[in-house]
N, C-alpha and C positions, 0 to 999 in steps of 0.2 A: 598440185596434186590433181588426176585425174583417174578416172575408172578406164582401161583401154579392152577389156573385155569382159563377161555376164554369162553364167553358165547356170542354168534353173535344172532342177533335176524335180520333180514332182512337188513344186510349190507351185500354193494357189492352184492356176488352171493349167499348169505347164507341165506337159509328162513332160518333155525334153527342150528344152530353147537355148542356144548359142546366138549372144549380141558380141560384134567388134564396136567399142564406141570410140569416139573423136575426139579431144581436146576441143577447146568450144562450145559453142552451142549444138545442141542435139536435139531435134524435137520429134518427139513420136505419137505419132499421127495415127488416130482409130476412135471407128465406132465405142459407144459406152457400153463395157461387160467386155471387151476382145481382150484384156489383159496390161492395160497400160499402167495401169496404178500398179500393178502386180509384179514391175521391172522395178520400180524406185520403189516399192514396198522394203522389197530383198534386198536392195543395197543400202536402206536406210536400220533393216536388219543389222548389217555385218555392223556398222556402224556405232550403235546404240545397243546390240542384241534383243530389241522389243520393237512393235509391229508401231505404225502412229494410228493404225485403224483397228485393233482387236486388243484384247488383253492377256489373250492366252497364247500357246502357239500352235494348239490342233487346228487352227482356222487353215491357217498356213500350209500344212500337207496335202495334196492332192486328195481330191476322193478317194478313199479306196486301196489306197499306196502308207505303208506302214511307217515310212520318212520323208523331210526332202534333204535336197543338198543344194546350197548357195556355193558357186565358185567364182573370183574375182581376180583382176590380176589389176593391182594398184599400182600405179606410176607416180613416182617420187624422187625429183631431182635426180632424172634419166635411171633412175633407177626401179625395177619392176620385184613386186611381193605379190606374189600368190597368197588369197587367202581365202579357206574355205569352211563350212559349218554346216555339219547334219545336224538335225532338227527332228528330234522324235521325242515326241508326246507323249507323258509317261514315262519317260525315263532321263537321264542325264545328255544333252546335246552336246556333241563335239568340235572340236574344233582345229584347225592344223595352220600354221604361217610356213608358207617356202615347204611344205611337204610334210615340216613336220610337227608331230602332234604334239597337243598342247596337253598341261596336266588341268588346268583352269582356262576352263570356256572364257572366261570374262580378259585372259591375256589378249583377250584378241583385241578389242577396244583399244583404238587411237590407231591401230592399221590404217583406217578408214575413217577420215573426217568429213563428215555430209552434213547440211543444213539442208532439211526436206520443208516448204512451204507447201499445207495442203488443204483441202475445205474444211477438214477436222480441225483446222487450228484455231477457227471461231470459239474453240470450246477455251483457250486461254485467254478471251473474254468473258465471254458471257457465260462457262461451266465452274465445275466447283474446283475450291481451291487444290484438289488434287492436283489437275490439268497442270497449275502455274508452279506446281511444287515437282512435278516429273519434267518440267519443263527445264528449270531452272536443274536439276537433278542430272539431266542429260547430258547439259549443257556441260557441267561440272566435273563431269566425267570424260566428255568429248576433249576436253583441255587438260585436266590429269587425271589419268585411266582408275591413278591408285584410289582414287574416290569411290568406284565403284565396290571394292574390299568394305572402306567406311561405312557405305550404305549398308552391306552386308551382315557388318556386326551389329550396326544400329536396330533393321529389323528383327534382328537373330533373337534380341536382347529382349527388344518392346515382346517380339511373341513369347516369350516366357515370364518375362510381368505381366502380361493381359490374362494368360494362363492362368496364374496364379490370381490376382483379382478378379477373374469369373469362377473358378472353383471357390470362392471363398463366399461370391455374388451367391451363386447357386446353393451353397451348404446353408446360407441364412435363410434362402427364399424356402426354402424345405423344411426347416425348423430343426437343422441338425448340429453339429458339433462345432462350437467355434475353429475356422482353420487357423492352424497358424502361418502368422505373418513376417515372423520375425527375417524370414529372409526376404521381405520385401527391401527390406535397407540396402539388402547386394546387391539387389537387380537396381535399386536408384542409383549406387553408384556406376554400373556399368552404363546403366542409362545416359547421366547425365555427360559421363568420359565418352560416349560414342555420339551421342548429339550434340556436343559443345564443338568435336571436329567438324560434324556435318554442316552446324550452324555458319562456323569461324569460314567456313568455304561459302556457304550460298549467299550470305552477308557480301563478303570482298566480290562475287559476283555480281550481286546487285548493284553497288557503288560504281562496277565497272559497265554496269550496262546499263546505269540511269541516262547517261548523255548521249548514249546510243543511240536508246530508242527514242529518245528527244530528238534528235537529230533527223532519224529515218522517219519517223513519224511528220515531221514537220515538210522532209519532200516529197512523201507518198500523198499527203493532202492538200499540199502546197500553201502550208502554211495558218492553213483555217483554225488550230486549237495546239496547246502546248501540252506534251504526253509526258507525267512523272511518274516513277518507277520508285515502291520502297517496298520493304522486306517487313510483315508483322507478324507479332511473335501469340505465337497461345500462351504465354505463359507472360505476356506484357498486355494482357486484355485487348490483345487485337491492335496494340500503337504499335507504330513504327520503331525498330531497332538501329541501332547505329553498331558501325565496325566493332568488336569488342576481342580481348587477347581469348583464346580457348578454354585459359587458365581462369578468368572471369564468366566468360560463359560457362563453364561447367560450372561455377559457383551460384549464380544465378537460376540457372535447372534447377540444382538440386535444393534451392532456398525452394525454388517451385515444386518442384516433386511433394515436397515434404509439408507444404500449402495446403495441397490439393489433395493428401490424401484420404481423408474423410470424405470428399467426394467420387475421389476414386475407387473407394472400397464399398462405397452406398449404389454406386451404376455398374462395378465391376469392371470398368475401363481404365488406359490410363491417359490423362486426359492434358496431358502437360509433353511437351516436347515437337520434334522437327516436323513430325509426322501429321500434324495439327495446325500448321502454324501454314500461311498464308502470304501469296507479294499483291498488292495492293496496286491497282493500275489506275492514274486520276486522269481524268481529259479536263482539262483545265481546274474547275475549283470541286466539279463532279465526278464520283468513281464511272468509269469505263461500263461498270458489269448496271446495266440496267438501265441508264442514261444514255449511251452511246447509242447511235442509229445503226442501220445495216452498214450502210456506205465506214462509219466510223469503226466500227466495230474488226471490218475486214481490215482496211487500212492500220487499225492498233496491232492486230492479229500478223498481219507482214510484220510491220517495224520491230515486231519483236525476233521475229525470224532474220530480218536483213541486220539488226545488231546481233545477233548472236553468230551469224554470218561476218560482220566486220570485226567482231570479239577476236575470232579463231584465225583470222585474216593478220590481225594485228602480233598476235604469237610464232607470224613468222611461216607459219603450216598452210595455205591457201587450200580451202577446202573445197568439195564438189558441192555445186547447187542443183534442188531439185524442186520444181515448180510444177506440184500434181495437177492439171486441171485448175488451174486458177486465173487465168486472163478471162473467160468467159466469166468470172464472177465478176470482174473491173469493168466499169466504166472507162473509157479512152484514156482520158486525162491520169489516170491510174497506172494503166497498163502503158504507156509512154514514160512516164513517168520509173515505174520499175523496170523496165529496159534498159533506161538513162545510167541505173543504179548498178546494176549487175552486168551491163555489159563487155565490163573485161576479165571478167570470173576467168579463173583457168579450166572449167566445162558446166557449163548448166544445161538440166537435164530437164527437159519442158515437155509436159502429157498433154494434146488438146485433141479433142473432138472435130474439130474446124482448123485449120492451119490458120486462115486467116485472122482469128483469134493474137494471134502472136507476132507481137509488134517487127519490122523488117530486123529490128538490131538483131534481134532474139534467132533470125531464123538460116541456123545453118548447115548442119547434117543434118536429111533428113531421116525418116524411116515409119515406114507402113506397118502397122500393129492387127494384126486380123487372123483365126481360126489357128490360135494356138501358134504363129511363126510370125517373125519380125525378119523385115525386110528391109535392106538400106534401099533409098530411090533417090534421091539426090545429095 
């Protein structure tokens, strides 16, 4: 799979920009702020439909300009898909494959398989468990779309029990009417049927990407500390969980749900399920998040990218790589090292400030990035 063209329509800083890209390596060369990050943002867009640098998606539209438009044309065993997504803020984003329109933005997921490495991804080290849990979320969805629906009903569900345990929070804090709870029991059942799916996937994920990032970890550092990967659960006091049937984990939520809810009706939250729950990263006998150095930290922070990169590899789909500005973070030894690793990708798409940053494997179309136009030069 490759990207063979990039069509921006008032994203970011681009009233208008058309890229032809290349199988291969691609590296796009420019000053800091000229818009580099702002090409693999969009197509890490189509991909995911969520930004790896903002959380919303007003960031994303032009100043001034009331949408954008991302257009792509994907190449897949010689075979080319158009695919495209307006993006407006405030209202429902669109989306169209081959011309035509979609009824559900989120069909478009898995058009587009990209594994984006970026300096944000320090934060699935050393930030909070959200980071490792949209990670793994992405990831899940990258490999089967219909995960994304899952996730859907899961928060659909949590925001209408949180609803109801802060109306219930708030009617105590005021000294007013007991609310009733009795339908708390149907939103645990939907709770724990839409999180025992979500669970019974990020579970089989993890098992699949322990030896991954063991692996990637072990050549990005060349061997200095051994990198374990496990899944812990909020609802197992933060231990590690093992693979379990869906039909068992939903059994075990709703043992939890029903644990917890004295404490969940005393804070008004609900304090049990996927959304709470955390993957645990060790560098040898110490967690990652506090203990790891710079150098380590960055190095865990790949390995997790290049196994989720070999994950989607191994399903047959070879996906697009894209390396935001990250060789100037590595050390030599690093950045030779990841070269070695992704060298025969079917296109990786590399942002640097300095070209010479970018090891010889690495460097092959090139292209000048500067005052809103992108320019092929060699």
């Amino acid at each position: 799979m490759y990207v063979r063209h990039l069509e921006l329509v008032d994203f970011r800083s681009y009233e208008r920009v058309n890229v032809d890209l290349e199988p291969g390596a691609c590296v796009l060369v420019g000053r800091n702020g000229q818009g580099k990050t702002n090409l693999v943002e969009a197509l890490g867009y189509v991909a995911t439909l969520s930004s790896h640098r903002v959380a919303t998606d007003a960031p994303l539209v032009r100043f001034g300009a009331q949408r954008a438009v991302v257009r792509t044309a994907v190449v897949h065993e010689a075979r080319e898909l158009l695919v495209e997504l307006q993006i407006e803020p405030g209202k429902a984003n669109k989306a169209r494959l081959g011309r035509s329109p979609l009824t559900r933005v989120r069909d478009v997921l898995g058009a587009l398989r990209m594994v984006l490495f970026a300096p944000e991804d320090l934060a699935l080290v050393r930030g909070d468990p959200s980071e490792r849990r949209r990670y793994l979320d992405e990831l899940l969805t990258l490999r089967q779309p219909r995960y994304a629906g899952v996730r859907a009903d899961y928060e659909r569900v949590l925001k209408q029990r949180n609803a109801l345990l802060r109306t219930a929070y708030l009617a105590r804090r005021a000294g007013g009417a007991r609310t009733d709870m009795s339908t708390l029991d149907v939103w645990d059942v939907h709770l724990a049927r839409h999180g025992a799916e979500l669970l019974a996937g990020r579970l089989e994920l993890c098992a699949a990407l322990a030896p991954l990032v063991a692996k990637a970890y072990d050549a990005v550092s060349a061997g200095r500390s051994a990198a374990t990967v496990s899944y812990s659960g909020s609802w197992t006091d933060g231990g590690p969980v093992a693979p379990l049937s869906v039909q068992d984990l939903e059994e075990r939520l709703g043992e939890a749900l029903r644990a917890a809810r004295p404490s969940e009706i005393e804070r008004g939250v609900t304090l049990v399920g996927p959304h709470r729950d955390d993957v645990t990263l060790m560098l040898g006998e110490v967690p990652a998040k506090g203990y790891a150095s710079h150098g380590e930290s960055w190095s865990y922070a790949l390995a997790l990218r290049l196994a989720a990169y070999d994950l989607l590899r191994s399903d047959g789909i070879e996906p697009v790589l894209a390396l935001d500005d990250v060789f100037a973070e590595l050390d030599a030894g690093r950045r030779e090292r990841l070269a070695e690793l992704v060298a025969d990708s079917s296109q990786t798409l590399v942002t640097c400030a300095v070209e010479a940053d970018v090891p010889a494997a690495l460097r092959g179309a090139r292209y000048e990035v500067g005052s809103g136009e992108v320019r092929r030069v060699g």
